[in-house]
C-alpha positions in Angstrom: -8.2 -4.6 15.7 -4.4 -3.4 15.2 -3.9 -2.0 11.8 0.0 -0.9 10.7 -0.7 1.8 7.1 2.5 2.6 5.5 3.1 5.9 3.5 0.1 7.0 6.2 0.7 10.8 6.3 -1.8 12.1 2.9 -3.5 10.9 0.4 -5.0 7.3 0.2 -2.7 6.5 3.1 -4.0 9.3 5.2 -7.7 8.4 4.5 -7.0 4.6 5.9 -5.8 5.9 8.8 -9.3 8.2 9.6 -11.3 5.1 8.4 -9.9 2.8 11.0 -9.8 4.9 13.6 -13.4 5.8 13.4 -14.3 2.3 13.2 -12.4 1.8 16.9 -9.0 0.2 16.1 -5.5 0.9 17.2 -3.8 2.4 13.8 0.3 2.5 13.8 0.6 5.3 10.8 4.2 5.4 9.1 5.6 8.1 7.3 9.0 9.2 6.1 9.4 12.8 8.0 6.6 14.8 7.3 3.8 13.7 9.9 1.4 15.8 7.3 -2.1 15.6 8.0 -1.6 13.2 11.1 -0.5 16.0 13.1 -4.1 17.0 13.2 -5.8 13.8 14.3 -5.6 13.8 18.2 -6.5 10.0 19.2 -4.8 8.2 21.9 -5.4 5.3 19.2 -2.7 6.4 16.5 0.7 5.9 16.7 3.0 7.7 14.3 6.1 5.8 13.4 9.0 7.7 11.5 9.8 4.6 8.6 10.8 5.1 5.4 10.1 1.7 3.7 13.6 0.8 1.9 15.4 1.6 5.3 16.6 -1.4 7.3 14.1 -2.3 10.2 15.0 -4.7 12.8 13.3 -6.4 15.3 14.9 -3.5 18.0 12.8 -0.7 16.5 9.5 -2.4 16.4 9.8 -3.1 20.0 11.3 0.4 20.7 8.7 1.9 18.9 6.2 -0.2 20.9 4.4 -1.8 17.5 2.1 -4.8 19.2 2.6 -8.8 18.4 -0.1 -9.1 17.0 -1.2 -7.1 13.7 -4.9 -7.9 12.2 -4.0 -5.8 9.0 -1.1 -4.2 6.9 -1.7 -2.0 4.8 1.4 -1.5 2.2 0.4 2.1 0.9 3.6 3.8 0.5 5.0 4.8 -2.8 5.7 7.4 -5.6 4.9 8.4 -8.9 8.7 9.3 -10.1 9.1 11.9 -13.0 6.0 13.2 -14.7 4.9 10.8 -17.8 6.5 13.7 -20.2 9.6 14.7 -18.0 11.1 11.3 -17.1 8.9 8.1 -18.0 8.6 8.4 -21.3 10.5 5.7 -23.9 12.8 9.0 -24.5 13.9 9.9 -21.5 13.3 7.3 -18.7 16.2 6.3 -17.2 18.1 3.1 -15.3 18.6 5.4 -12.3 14.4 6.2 -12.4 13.3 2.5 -12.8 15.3 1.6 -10.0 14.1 4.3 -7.6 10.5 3.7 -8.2 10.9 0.1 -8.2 12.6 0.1 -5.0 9.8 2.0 -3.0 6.9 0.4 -4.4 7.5 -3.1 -4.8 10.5 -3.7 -2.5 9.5 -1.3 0.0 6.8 -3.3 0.4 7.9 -7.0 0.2 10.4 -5.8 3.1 8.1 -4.2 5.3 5.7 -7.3 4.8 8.9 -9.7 5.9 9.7 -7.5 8.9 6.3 -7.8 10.2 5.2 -11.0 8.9 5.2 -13.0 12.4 3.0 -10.5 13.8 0.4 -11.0 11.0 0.4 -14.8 11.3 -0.1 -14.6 15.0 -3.0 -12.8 13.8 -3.8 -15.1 11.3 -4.4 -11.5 10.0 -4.4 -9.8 6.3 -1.8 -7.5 3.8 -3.2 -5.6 1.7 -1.2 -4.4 -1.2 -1.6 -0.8 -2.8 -0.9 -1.4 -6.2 -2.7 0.4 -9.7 -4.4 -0.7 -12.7 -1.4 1.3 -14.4 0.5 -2.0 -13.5 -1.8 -4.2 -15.5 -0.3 -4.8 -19.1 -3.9 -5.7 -20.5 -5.1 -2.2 -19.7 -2.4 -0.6 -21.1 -3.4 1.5 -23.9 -1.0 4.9 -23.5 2.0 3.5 -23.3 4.3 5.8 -21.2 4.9 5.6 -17.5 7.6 3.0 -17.7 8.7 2.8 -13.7 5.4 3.4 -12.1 4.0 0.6 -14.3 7.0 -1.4 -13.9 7.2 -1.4 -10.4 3.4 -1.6 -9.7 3.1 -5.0 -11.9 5.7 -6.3 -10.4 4.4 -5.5 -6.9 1.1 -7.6 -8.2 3.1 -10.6 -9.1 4.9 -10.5 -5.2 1.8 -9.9 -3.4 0.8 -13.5 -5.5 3.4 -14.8 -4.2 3.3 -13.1 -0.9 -0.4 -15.0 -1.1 0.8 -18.6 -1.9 3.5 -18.5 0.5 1.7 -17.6 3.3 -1.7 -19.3 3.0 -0.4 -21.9 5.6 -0.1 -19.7 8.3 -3.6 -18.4 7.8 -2.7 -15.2 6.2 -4.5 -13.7 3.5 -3.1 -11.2 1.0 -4.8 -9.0 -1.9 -3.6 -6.5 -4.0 -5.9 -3.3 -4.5 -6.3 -1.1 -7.0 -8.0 2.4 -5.3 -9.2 3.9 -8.3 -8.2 7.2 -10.0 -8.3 8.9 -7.1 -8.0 12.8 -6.1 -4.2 13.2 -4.1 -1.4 15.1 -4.6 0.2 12.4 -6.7 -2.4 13.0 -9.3 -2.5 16.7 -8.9 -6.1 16.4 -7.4 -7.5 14.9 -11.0 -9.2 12.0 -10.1 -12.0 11.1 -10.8 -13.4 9.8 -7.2 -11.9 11.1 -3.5 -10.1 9.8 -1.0 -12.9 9.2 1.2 -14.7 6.9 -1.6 -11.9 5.1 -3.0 -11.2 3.6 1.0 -14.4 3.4 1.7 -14.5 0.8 -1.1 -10.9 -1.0 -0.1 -11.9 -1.3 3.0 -15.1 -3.4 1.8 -13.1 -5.8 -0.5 -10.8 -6.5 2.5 -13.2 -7.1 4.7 -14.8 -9.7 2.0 -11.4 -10.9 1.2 -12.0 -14.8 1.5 -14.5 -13.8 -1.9 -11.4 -13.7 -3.8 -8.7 -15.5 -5.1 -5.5 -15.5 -2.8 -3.1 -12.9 -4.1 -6.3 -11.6 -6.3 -5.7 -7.8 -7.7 -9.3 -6.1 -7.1 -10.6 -2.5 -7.5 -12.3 -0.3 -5.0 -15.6 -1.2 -6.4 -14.7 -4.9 -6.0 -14.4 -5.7 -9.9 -11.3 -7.9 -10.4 -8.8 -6.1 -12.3 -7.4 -7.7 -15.6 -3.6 -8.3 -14.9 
């Protein structure tokens, strides 16, 4: 199985990469500049492309960099938090500038990296996954606060539906996942489950996609998340 992970070099992204590899599939691992912890894994399975998700691809570098024509799974991981909840995305102090930013990496980022390798997925008849957060469900919203990541992350649900709808002819199927409060960097090691849990569980729910709704927004434990 060919898998492409973006935002592949820590954290949640990181932990997909190990996962598929150890299950025997060829794993093309993106990351802006730092290779971070996949300079450790020695595999003549990974590939490490240099991509920052709201650059311009083109159908040169994915040839150039050797990515195959057919992909059985994207995983759309990359993104970032922004400001701190008290220094930046609060009603005070969040800015035009900070929306934009966020929104741009985690919901564009993705819709373009999804278009760019799109015709590799459908000759795969293959599967996107979608990284989004139950921060980005307005019915779970009870602190308030956070005003870009939760921006951008609902609106990342609502084009991964559509993403869903508009590719069900060609045999594609597309979720958006929800990994749990997990323990990264982004959440200053926190969480309340690991790395190694939260994909075991995404892993599971994509597997068992056709259980769900297309375009469905489910947890690591499977539950369906209230959007």
């Amino acid at each position: 199985m060919n898998v492409l992970i973006t935002g592949a070099n820590r954290g949640i992204g990181l932990g997909f990469v190990q996962h598929y590899l150890a299950q025997g599939c060829d794993v093309w691992a993106t990351c802006r500049s730092d290779y971070g912890g996949l300079a450790d894994i020695d595999s003549p399975r990974l590939h490490i492309l240099q991509w920052d998700v709201i650059s311009d691809k083109d159908e040169r570098y994915l040839q150039a960099m050797a990515v195959p024509d057919r992909l059985d799974l994207l995983i759309n991981n990359a993104g970032i938090y922004g400001p701190k909840k008290t220094h930046g995305q609060s009603f005070e102090t969040v800015t035009a500038e900070t929306m934009q930013v966020v929104f741009e990496v985690n919901c564009v980022g993705a819709l373009k990296v999804s278009q760019l390798l799109a015709s590799r997925v459908i000759s795969a008849r293959g599967v996107i996954a979608n990284i989004s957060s139950k921060m980005g469900s307005s019915e779970d919203n009870s602190s308030g606060g956070c005003y870009a990541y939760r921006a951008a992350k609902a609106a990342l649900v609502i084009v991964s539906r559509s993403m869903a709808v508009d590719l069900a002819a060609d045999g594609v199927n597309v979720i958006t996942l929800h990994p749990g409060w997990v323990s990264t960097d982004m959440t200053n090691h926190s969480g309340l489950i690991d790395v190694a849990t939260s994909v075991k569980g995404l892993a599971t729910v994509i597997e068992n996609i056709e259980q769900y709704q297309p375009g469905a927004f489910v947890a690591f434990d499977g539950k369906v998340v209230p959007y």
